[in-house]
C-alpha positions, -999 to +999 in steps of 0.1 A: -529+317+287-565+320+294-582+285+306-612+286+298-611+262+260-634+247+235-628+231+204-625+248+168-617+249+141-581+235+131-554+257+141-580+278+167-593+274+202-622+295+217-613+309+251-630+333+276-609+361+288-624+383+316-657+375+305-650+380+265-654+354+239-620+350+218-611+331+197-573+324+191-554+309+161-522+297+149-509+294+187-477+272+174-466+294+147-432+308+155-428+346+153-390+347+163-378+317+147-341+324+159-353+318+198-382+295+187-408+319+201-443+311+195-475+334+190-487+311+217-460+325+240-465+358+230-498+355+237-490+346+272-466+371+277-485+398+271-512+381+295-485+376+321-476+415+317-512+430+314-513+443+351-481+466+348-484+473+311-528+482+307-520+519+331-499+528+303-519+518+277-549+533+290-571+561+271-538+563+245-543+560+210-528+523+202-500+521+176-497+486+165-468+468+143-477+438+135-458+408+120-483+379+108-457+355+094-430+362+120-404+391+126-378+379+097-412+385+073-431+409+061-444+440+087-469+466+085-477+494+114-516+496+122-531+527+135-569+521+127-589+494+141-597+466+115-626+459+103-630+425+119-627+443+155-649+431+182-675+455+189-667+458+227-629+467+220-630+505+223-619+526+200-617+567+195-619+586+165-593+611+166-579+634+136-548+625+118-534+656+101-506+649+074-520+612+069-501+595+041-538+579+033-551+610+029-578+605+060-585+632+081-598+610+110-590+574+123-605+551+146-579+539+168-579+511+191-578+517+230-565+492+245-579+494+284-584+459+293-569+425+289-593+408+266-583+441+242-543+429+249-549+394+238-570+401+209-545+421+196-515+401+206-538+370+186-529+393+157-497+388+160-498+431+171-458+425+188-451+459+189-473+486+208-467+520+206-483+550+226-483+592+225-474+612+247-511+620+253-541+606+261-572+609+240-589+645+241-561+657+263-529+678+259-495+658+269-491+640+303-455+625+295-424+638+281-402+616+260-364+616+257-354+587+228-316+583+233-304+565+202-267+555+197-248+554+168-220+531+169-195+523+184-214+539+212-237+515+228-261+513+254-234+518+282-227+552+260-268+559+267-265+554+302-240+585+307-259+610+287-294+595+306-277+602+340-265+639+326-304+643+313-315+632+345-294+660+368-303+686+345-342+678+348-339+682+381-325+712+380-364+725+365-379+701+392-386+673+365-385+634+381-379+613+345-377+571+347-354+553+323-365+523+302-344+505+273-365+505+243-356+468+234-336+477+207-303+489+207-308+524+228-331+534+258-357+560+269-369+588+294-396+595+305-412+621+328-448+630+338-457+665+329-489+685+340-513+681+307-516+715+304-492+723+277-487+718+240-469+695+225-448+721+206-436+737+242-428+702+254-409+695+224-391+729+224-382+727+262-360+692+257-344+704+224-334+733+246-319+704+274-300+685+241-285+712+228-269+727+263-260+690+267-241+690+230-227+722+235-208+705+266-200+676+253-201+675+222-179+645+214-209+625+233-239+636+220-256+655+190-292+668+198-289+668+157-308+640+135-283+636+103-271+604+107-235+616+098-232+630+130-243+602+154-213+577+150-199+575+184-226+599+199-258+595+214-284+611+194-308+627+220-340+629+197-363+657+215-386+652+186-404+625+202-425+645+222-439+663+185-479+653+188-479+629+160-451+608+171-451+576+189-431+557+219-426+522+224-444+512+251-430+503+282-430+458+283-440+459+246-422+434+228-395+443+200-390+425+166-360+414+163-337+380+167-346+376+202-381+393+219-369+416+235-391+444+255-392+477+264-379+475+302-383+497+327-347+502+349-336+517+382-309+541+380-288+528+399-288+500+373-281+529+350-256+549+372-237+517+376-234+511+337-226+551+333-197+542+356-184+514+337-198+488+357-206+460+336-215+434+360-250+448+365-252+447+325-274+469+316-291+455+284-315+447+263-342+426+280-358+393+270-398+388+281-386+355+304-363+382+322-389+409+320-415+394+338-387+381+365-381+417+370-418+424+372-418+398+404-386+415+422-392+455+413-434+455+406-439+486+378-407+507+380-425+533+361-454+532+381-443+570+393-452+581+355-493+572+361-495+604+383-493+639+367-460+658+370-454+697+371-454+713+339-419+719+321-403+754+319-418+776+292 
């Protein structure tokens, strides 16, 4: 938590954060009352993270889900800025084709620095989520969501991740694996921001289906969910310009908060081979930021432009 305090209101505190007046509320209200996790602790959290997790966020149009009264309450995504925004947080008015509000064009919150982070983690934002582009610019990363329908778990993920991996490299794609803080994981690959998302999209539904077609008691590059029992769903359509990823260290709603972590593969390999000592998991943000001490950004390699994908 920022140190810098005055008195308030009840319930709020003022604090300066990188030279920004803020004022926070509500610190001791619990968000995940199964762990007994505190907006308070969030709030630090996403503090404690800021230096790994602001790269990604930068000059991406900020999805926000936000949970006010905790994660076992009521929920609502965010994707224009309020109107109680600060007036230095930035924001960028981009188009928003297909709205279901009707709007052609929202203002959307860019979050580039950490005062912007705790202002919206002070709103109880848990859950950020970014495109696969930045703002005025054609995609820089390629997503893979790898979603598994049970009894196939995470473990089940890791084999198809390692199969998605060899087969990138095969085009001279690098990708980086991440859980999403849920039940399944990601990959993720720079690409060269030079081509739509429609080819990106087309080029890993192209990858999931060769990978279904070989094993196709493993995966389905299919969405019906009566296919996915047993199978990892490889869902290509992540990388479609109006969808969204978790962002990597974002926090997750759920019993427990859980983030979006970044792994090594051999962490992955490991659990592919059946190794379950290394335990490849979902993530709590006292581990996270452990693993942020010992590894630094494991995805750090995605903040430099990658070749463009086969076309």
């Amino acid at each position: 938590m920022p140190a810098d305090r005055g008195a308030g209101a009840a319930g709020r505190i003022r604090v300066e954060v990188a030279g920004r007046a803020l004022e926070l509320s509500n610190l001791d209200k619990v968000l995940y009352p199964a762990a007994g996790f505190t907006k308070g602790e969030v709030i630090d959290y996403y503090t404690r993270v800021s230096g790994v997790l602001l790269p990604h966020l930068a000059d991406r149009a900020l999805t926000r889900i936000r949970y006010p009264n905790g994660v076992d309450r009521q929920y609502f995504f965010e994707k224009n800025a309020p109107a109680s925004t600060p007036d230095w947080v930035r924001t960028a008015r981009l188009p928003t084709p297909g709205s279901s509000r009707g709007r052609d064009e929202i203002d959307f919150v860019v979050a580039d620095d950490l005062p912007t982070l705790v202002w919206l983690a002070n709103l109880a934002a848990l859950e950020l989520h970014t495109p696969q582009w930045r703002v005025g610019a054609d995609p820089d990363l390629l997503v893979v969501d790898l979603d598994p329908g049970a009894p196939a778990g995470i473990a089940e993920c890791c084999v198809v991740a390692v199969a998605i991996r060899d087969r990138f490299a095969d085009d001279g794609i690098a990708c980086w694996p991440k859980t999403s803080g849920r039940k399944g994981m990601q990959l993720c690959a720079p690409v060269s921001a030079t081509q739509s998302a429609e080819v990106i999209s087309g080029y890993v539904k192209q990858v999931a289906e060769e990978l279904e077609s070989s094993s196709p008691a493993k995966v389905t590059s299919r969405m019906a969910k009566r296919l996915r029992p047993g199978r990892v769903f490889i869902d290509w359509s992540q990388n479609n310009a109006a969808k969204t990823t978790v962002a990597p260290y974002s926090l997750r709603a759920g019993p427990v908060p859980a983030a979006s972590t970044p792994l090594t593969w051999p962490e992955v390999e490991a659990a592919a081979a059946g190794d379950l000592l290394g335990a490849v998991r979902q993530f709590t943000a006292a581990e996270v930021l452990d693993r942020i001490d010992e590894y630094g950004d494991l995805l750090a390699d995605l903040l430099t432009p990658g070749p463009p994908v086969p076309s």
